[in-house]
N, C-alpha and C positions, 0 to 999 in steps of 0.2 A: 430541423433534420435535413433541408438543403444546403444545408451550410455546408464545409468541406469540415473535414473530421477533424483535424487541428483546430480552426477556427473557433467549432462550438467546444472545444476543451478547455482553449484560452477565456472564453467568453467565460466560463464559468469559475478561470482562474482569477481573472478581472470583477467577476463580480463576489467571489470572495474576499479580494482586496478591500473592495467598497463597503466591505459591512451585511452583504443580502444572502450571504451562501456558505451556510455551516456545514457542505460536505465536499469528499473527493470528487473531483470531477468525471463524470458519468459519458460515455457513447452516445446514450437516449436521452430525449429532452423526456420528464417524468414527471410526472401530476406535480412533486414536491418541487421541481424547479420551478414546475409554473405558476404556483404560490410565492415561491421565493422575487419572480416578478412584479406579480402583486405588491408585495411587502417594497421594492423600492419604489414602484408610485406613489404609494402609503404615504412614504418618507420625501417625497417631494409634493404631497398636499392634493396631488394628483386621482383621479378615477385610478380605480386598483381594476384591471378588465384584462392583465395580462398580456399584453398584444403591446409592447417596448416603441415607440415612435423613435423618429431621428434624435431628437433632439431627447428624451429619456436617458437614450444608448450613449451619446456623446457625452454627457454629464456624466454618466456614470464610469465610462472610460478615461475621465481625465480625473474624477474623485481616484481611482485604482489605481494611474500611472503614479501620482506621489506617491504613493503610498509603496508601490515596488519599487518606483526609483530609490527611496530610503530603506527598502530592504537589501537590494542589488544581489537578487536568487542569488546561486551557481549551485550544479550538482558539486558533490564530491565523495568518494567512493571511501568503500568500509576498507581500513588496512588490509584486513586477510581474508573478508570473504567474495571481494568484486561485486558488491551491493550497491546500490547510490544512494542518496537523501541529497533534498535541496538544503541550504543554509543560507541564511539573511547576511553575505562580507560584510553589506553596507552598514551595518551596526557597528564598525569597528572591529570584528572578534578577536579572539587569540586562540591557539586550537594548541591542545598537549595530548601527546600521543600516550596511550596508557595500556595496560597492558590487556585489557579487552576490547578496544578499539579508538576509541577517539573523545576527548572532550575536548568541547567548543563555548567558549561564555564571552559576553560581554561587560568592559572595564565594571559599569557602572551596574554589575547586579545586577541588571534588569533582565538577561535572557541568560538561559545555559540549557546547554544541552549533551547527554551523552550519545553515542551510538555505540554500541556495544555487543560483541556476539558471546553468546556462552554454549560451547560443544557439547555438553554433559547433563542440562536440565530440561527437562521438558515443558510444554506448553501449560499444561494443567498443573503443573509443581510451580513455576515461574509465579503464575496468577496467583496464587492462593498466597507463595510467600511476599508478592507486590502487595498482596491488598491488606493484611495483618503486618505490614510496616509502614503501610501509609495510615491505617488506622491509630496503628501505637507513636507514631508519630504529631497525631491531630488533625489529619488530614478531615475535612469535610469531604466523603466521596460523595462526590454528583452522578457518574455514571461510571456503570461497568458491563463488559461483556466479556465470557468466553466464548471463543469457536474453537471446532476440533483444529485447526491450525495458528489461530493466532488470539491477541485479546488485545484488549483497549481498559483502561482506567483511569478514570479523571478525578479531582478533586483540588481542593484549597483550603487556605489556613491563613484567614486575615486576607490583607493583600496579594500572597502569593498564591499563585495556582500551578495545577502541575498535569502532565498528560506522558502516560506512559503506552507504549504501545507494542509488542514483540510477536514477530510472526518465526513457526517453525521453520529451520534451517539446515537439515544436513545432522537428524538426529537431534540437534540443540534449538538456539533459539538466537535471532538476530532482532536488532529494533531499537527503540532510541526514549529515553526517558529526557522530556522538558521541561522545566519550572523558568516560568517569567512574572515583573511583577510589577508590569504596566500594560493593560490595553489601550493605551493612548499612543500617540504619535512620538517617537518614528518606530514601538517596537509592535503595536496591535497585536498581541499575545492573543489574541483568541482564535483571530483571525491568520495569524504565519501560523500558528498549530496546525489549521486543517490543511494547509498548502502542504506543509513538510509533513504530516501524516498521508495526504494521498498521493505525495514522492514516494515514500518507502514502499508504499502497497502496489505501487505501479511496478516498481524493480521486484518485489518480492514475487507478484502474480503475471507477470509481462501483459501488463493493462495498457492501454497508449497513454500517453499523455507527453504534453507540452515540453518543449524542450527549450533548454538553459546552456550556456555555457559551462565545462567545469571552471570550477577551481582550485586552488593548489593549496597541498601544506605545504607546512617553512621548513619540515624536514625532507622532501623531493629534492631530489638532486637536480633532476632537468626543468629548463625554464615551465610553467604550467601555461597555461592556453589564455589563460583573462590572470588578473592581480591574485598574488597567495592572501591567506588569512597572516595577519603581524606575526613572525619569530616569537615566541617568548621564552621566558626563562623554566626551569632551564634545558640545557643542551639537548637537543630533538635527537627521535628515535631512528634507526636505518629505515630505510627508505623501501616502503611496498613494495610486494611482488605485485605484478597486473597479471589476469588472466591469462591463458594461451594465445598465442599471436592464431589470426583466420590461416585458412586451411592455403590461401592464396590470398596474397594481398590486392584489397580493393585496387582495382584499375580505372583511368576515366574512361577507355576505349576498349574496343576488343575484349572484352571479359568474358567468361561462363562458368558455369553453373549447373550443380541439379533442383532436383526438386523432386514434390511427389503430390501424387491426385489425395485431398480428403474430402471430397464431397462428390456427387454424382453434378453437383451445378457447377464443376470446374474449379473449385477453391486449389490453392496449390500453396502448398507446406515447403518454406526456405530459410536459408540464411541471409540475415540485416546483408552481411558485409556483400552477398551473391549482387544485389541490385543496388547498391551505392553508387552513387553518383550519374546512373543510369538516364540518357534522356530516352531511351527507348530500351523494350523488353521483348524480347521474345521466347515462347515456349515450344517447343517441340515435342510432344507426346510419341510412343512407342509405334511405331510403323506411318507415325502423320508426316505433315507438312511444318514448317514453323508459321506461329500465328502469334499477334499482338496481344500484351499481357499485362493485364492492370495492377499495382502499387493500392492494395487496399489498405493495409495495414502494417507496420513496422516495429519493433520493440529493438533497438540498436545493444540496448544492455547486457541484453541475452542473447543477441544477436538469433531474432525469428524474425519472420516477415510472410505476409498474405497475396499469395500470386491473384486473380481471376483471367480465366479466361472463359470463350464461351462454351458455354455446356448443351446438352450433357457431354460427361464424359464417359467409356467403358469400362474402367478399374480404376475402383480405391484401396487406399492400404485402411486398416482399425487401427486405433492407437492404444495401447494400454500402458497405464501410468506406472507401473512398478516391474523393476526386475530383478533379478538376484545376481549377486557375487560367482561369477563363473559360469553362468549359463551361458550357452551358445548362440551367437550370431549370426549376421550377416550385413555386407555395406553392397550398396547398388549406386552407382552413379557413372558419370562420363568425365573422367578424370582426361588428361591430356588428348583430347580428341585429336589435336592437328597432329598426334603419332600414335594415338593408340586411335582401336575399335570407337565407329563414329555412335555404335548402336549401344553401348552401355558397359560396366565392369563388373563382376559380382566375386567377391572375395569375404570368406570365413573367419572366424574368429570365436572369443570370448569376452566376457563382460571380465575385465582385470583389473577394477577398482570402480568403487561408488562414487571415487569424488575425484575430479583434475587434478591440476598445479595448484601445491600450496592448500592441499583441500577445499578446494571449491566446489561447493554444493550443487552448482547447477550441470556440472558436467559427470559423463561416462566417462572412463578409460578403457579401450579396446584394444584388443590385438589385431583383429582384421584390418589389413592393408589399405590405406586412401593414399592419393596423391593429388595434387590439384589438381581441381573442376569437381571431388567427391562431395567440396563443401555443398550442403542441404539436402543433401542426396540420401534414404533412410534407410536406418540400422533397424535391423529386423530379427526379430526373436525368430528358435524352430517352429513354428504355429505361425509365420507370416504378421504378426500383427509389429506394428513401428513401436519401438522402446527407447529411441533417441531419432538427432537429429545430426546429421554427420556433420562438425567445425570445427573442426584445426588436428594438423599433424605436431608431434613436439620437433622442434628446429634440433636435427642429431648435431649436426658439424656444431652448430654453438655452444650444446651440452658437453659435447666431444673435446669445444675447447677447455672449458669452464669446469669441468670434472674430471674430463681423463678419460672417460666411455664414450663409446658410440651402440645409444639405446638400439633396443630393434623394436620396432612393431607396436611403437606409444602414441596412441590416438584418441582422440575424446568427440564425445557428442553431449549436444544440449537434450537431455532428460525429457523425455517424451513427459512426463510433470508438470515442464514449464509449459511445454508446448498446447497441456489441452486447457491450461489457465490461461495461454493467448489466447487462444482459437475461445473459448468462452467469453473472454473479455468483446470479442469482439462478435459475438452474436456467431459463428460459424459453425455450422453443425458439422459432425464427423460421426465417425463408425466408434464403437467402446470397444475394445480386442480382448481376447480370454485366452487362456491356455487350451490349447486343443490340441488332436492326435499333430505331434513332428510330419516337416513335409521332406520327402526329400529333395536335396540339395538344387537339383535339374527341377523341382517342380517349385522348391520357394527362389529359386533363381528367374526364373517363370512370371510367378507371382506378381515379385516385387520388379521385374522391368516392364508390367503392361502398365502398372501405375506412375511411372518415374517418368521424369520430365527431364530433357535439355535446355537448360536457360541461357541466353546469348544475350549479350548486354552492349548499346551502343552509346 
C-alpha cells in the first residue's frame, strides 16, 4: 500500500501475466492477493510467508515482460459508444468492423474476440439468453454471475474456452464475448481474459487502472498513435465518431479549471483534461487563498479526476446518480476568468438529452451556458445535489460549417453515475443527494459557489 497507485495496479498486471493473479486489478492489497503471493513462492519451491524478496519480484517481472511483449496491449475504443478494452496487436490480429461493434481474431484460430454494444436488451435478458446458447451449444459452464448491472459467464467445450462479459450501458448493454483455444505461449488465454476483462470494467466503472498506448483500426482515416491491427478483407467500415472534444483544450501552461468540494477532508471533483500535463496544481476555494493540490486519482476515459487538498473544508455538494429528461439545472464555474468575474459564473438550464454525441452514454446534454474554464465545474439539480460533471461545449462554427446551423446552447457533462463509480473505486467517501424542497435560484447559486473550486494549472 506504499507503493504509488499506478505501480501496485501494474504489479498486479505483471503478476497476472505470470500465471499467479486470476483478477482485475484492485486499489487495496487483499487477503486474496496475498495468497496469490504465496501461491508464486509455491511455484518457485520456495517458503510461501507472502512477503516477495528482490530476487522473487525480479523473476517474476521478467517471466510477465515476455509474456506482454508477445501480447503488445493497446487500448482501442468501442466504434459508437467511446468505451475502451485492451487487445493483444502482438498476436497478429485482424479487426472487421460489424455492425454492433467490432470483431478482432487471430489468423491461426487461436483468439477471437467480439466487442459489441446492444441499445435495446437488458442485463437480465442478455444473461439468460448468453447462458441457454452456450448450454445448447455444449458449452461446459464453469462459472457465472449476475449483477443488477453487469454479468460474466465462463465455460468450454474440448479445447476451446470462452468468457463473455456485458455490463449495462445507456439503457442496453456493452461488453465483449472471447473464445481462445490455447493457454500456452504466445496467446495464455486464461490469463489475457482477466487483463482484457478488468480493461472493460475500468472504462465501464471509471476504476483506475494502468495505461497502454491506443491503437488503431485499418478503417481510421488519421494515422493512429502506435501500429493499426492488419487491413483485412473486405473494404472497412467509415470511420468513428470520437466523443465531444473538452470544454477547453488541454494546455501545458497557463490553464484552469473548476472543480467542487465532496468530502469535508478536501477531496475535489474534476475533469482528466482540467489537470493534464500539470506539473503544479492549484485550488482556490470560495472566499480563500490558492493552495497546493494533490493528483490522487485520474480516469482519462471519462475524463474525472481526484483533487486533494487540505482539510477540512466548509461546503460539500451530495451527489445523486439519476436524473430525468428536462428537469432543471444549473452550471457554476469560472469560465474566462482573465475577462469575466474572478469569483464564479452561475447560469440555468435543462437536462436536453440523456446521452451526448452519437449517443454516448456517459454524457448530459444541457442547455445552461458554459464557456471555457466551466469544464469540472457542477451541474446541479433544483435541490442543490451534483447530477453531472461539466466537459465540453459542442464546437458551433464546425457544426455551422459541416451542417449549415449554428446550434445554440449544446453542452454535456459526465453523469454524476460515472462519477460516484470513480469516487468508490477509489475508496472516497461523498454525501448521497435526494430530491428535496427547490431552492431558489440566489440560494442554490449560493450553495453551489461555497463548494466550487478555482483550478490553476502550471
Amino acid at each position: 500500500m506504499s507503493l504509488e497507485l499506478n505501480t501496485r495496479l501494474w504489479f498486479q498486471v505483471f503478476l497476472t501475466s505470470a500465471g499467479h493473479w486470476p483478477a482485475v486489478p484492485n486499489v487495496n492489497f487483499s487477503r486474496r492477493l496475498f495468497e496469490a503471493t504465496k501461491d508464486l513462492q509455491r511455484a518457485r519451491g520456495e517458503a510461501p510467508n507472502g512477503i516477495l524478496t528482490e530476487a522473487q519480484v525480479g523473476q517474476m517481472l521478467a517471466s510477465a515482460s515476455s509474456v506482454l511483449k508477445g501480447w503488445g496491449l493497446r487500448w482501442v475504443p468501442h466504434p459508437t459508444r467511446g468505451r475502451s478494452i485492451w487487445v493483444p496487436i502482438g498476436l497478429d490480429l485482424a479487426a472487421f468492423r460489424t455492425e454492433r461493434g467490432v470483431e478482432i481474431k487471430e489468423p491461426r484460430n487461436r483468439f477471437k474476440l467480439l466487442f459489441n454494444s446492444y441499445p435495446t436488451i437488458d442485463v437480465k435478458t442478455a444473461y439468460d439468453v448468453t447462458l441457454r446458447e452456450m448450454v445448447r451449444s455444449g458449452d461446459h459452464i464453469n462459472f457465472k454471475v449476475l449483477k443488477g448491472d453487469f454479468f460474466v459467464i465462463t465455460g468450454n467445450q474440448g479445447r476451446y474456452s470462452r468468457y463473455v462479459r456485458y455490463h449495462a450501458d445507456a439503457g442496453g448493454i456493452l461488453g465483449f464475448d472471447m473464445s481462445w483455444s490455447d493457454d500456452d505461449a504466445p496467446v495464455f488465454g486464461n490469463r489475457l481474459v482477466t487483463v482484457i476483462s478488468g480493461s472493460l470494467w475500468a472504462s465501464m466503472t471509471g476504476a483506475p487502472f494502468p495505461t497502454v498506448k491506443r491503437g488503431g483500426y485499418p478503417w481510421e482515416k488519421s494515422e493512429p498513435e502506435v501500429a493499426s491491427l492488419p487491413t483485412p478483407a473486405p473494404a472497412p467500415a467509415p470511420t468513428p465518431t470520437p466523443p465531444p472534444a473538452s470544454a477547453e483544450p488541454p494546455k501545458k501552461t497557463g490553464s484552469s479549471g473548476s472543480g467542487f468540494f465532496v468530502s469535508k477532508a478536501g477531496h475535489i471533483l474534476t475533469n482528466a483534461h482540467v489537470i493534464k500535463e500539470c506539473t503544479t496544481i492549484t485550488a482556490r476555494p470560495d472566499g480563500g487563498t490558492p493552495g497546493p493540490a494533490q493528483v490522487l486519482a485520474r480516469d482519462a476515459i471519462n475524463d474525472l479526476a481526484v483533487l486533494k487538498v487540505a482539510g477540512p473544508v466548509e461546503r460539500t455538494l451530495p451527489i445523486r446518480a439519476s436524473v430525468r429528461l428536462g428537469e432543471g439545472i444549473a452550471a457554476f464555474g469560472f469560465p474566462h476568468t482573465d475577462l469575466l468575474a474572478t469569483t464564479g459564473n452561475f447560469t440555468l438550464g435543462n437536462v436536453t438529452a440523456l446521452a451526448g454525441l452519437r449517443d454516448d452514454s456517459r454524457y448530459l446534454q444541457v442547455s445552461a451556458p458554459v464557456q471555457s474554464g466551466n469544464s469540472g465545474g457542477p451541474l446541479v439539480d433544483a435541490s442543490g445535489n451534483v447530477v453531472g460533471v461539466v466537459t465540453a461545449k459542442l464546437d458551433a462554427i464546425k457544426l455551422a460549417e459541416s451542417q449549415g446551423d449554428l446550434p445554440q446552447n449544446v453542452n454535456f457533462a459526465v453523469k454524476a453515475s460515472l462519477a460516484t463509480s470513480f469516487l468508490d473505486a477509489n475508496q472516497i467517501t461523498y454525501d448521497v443527494g435526494v430530491l428535496a424542497e427547490k431552492l431558489d435560484p440566489a440560494d442554490l447559486a449560493e450553495r453551489a459557489k461555497k463548494a466550487s473550486v478555482f483550478i490553476a494549472c502550471r
